[in-house]
ZABAMI-397991 format. One record per residue (C-alpha): residue number from 0; residue in three letters; x, y, z. Coordinates in Angstrom, 3 decimals. Example, Ala and Ser with C-alpha at 12.3 -4.5 7.8 and 13.67 -1.06 7.14 Angstrom:
VEXVO / 0 / ala / 12.300 / -4.500 / 7.800
VEXVO / 1 / ser / 13.670 / -1.060 / 7.140
//
This chain:
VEXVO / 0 / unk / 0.000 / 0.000 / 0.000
VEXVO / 1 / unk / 2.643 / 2.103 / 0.523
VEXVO / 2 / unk / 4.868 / 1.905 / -2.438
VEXVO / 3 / unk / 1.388 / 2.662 / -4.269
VEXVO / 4 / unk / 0.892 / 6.237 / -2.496
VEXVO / 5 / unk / 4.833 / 6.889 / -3.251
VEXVO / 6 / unk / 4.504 / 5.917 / -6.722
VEXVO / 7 / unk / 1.156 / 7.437 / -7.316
VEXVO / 8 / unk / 3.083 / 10.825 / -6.221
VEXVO / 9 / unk / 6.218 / 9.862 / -8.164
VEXVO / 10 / unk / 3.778 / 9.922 / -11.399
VEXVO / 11 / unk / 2.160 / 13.220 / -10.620
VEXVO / 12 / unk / 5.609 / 14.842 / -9.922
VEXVO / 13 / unk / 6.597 / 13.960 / -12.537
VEXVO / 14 / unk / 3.462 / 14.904 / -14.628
VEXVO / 15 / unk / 4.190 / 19.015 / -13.171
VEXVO / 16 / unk / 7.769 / 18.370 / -14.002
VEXVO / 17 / unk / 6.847 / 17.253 / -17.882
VEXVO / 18 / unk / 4.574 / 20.217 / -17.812
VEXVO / 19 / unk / 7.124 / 22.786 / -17.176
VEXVO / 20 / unk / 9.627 / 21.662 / -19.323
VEXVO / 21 / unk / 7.008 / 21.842 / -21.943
VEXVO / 22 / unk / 6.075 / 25.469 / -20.904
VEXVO / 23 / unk / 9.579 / 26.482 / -21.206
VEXVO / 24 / unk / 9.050 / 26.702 / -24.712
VEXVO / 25 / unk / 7.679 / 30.172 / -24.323
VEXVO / 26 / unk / 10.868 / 32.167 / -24.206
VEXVO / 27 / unk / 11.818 / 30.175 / -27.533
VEXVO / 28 / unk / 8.384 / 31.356 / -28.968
VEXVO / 29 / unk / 8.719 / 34.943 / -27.960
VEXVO / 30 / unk / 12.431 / 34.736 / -29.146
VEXVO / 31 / unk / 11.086 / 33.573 / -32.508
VEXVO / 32 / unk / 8.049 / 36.034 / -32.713
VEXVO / 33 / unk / 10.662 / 38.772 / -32.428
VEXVO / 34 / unk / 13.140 / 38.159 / -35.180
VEXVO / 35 / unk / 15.564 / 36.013 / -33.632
VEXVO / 36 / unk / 14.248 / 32.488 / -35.085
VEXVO / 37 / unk / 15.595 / 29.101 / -33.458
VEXVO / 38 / unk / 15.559 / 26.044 / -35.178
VEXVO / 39 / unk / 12.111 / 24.108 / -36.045
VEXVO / 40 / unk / 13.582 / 20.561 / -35.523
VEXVO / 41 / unk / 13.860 / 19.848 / -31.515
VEXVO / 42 / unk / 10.355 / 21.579 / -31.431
VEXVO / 43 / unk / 8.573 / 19.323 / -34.514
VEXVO / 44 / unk / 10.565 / 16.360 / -33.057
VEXVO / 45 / unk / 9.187 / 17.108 / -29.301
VEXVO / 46 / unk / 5.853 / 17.113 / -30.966
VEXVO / 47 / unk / 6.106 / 13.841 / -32.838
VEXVO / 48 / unk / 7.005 / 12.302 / -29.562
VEXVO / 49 / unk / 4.298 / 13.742 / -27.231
VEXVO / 50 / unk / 1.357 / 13.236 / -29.762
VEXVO / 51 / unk / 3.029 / 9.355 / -29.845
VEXVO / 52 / unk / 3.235 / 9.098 / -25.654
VEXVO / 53 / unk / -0.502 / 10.691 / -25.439
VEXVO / 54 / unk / -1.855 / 8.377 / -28.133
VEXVO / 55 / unk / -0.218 / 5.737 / -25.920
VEXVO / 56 / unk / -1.570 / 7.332 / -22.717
VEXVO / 57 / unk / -5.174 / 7.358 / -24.126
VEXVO / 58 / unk / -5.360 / 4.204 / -25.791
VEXVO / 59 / unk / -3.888 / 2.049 / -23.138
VEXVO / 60 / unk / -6.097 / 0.149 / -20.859
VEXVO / 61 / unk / -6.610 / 1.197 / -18.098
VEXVO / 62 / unk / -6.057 / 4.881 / -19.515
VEXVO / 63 / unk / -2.247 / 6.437 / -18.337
VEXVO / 64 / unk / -3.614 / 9.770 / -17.367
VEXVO / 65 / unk / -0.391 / 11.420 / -16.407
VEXVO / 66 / unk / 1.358 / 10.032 / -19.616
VEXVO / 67 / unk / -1.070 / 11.693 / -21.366
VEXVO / 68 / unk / -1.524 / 14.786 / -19.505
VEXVO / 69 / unk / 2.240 / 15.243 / -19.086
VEXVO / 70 / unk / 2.705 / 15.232 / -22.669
VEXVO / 71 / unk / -0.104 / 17.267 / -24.326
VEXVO / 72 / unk / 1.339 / 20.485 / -23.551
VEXVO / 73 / unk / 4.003 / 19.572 / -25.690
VEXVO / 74 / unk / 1.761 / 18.886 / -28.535
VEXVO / 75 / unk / 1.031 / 22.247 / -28.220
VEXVO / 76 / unk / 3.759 / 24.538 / -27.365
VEXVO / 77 / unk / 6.299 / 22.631 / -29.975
VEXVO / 78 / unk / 3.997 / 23.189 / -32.379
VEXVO / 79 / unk / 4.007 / 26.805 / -31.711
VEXVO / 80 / unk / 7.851 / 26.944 / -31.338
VEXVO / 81 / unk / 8.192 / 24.737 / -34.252
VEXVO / 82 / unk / 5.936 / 27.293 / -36.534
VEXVO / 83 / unk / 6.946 / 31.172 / -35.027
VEXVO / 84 / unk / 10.651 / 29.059 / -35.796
VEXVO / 85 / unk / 9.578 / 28.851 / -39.594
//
């Protein structure tokens, strides 16, 4: 029982953690929105990955919610960095 709580925290630690490092895209967007363009491919590469680890996340049974909510952020925000890179 115990080892369940710890790893049930683990997960969700780890869910905030995936979350953040997601949202850290932000500076990369604004960076790109104002002239100073990065490079597309770590952001289109982060978003191949995440839409493949929430597919996973939402088609497994039973459902691997904090797979799949760690990960959809980075659907989004690569996509963004990966386009405002363009």
């Amino acid at each position: 029982m115990e080892d369940n709580v710890w790893i049930t925290r683990l997960s969700w630690a780890a869910t905030i953690m995936g979350i953040l490092m997601y949202v850290s895209y932000i500076p990369q967007i604004m960076n790109n929105l104002s002239g100073d363009k990065g490079s597309p491919i770590q952001p289109l590469v982060a978003v191949l990955n995440c839409s493949l680890w929430v597919a996973y996340g939402l088609l497994k049974k039973p459902k691997d919610y904090p797979i799949a909510i760690t990960n959809a952020p980075g659907i989004v925000f690569g996509l963004i960095a990966c386009i405002t890179a363009l």
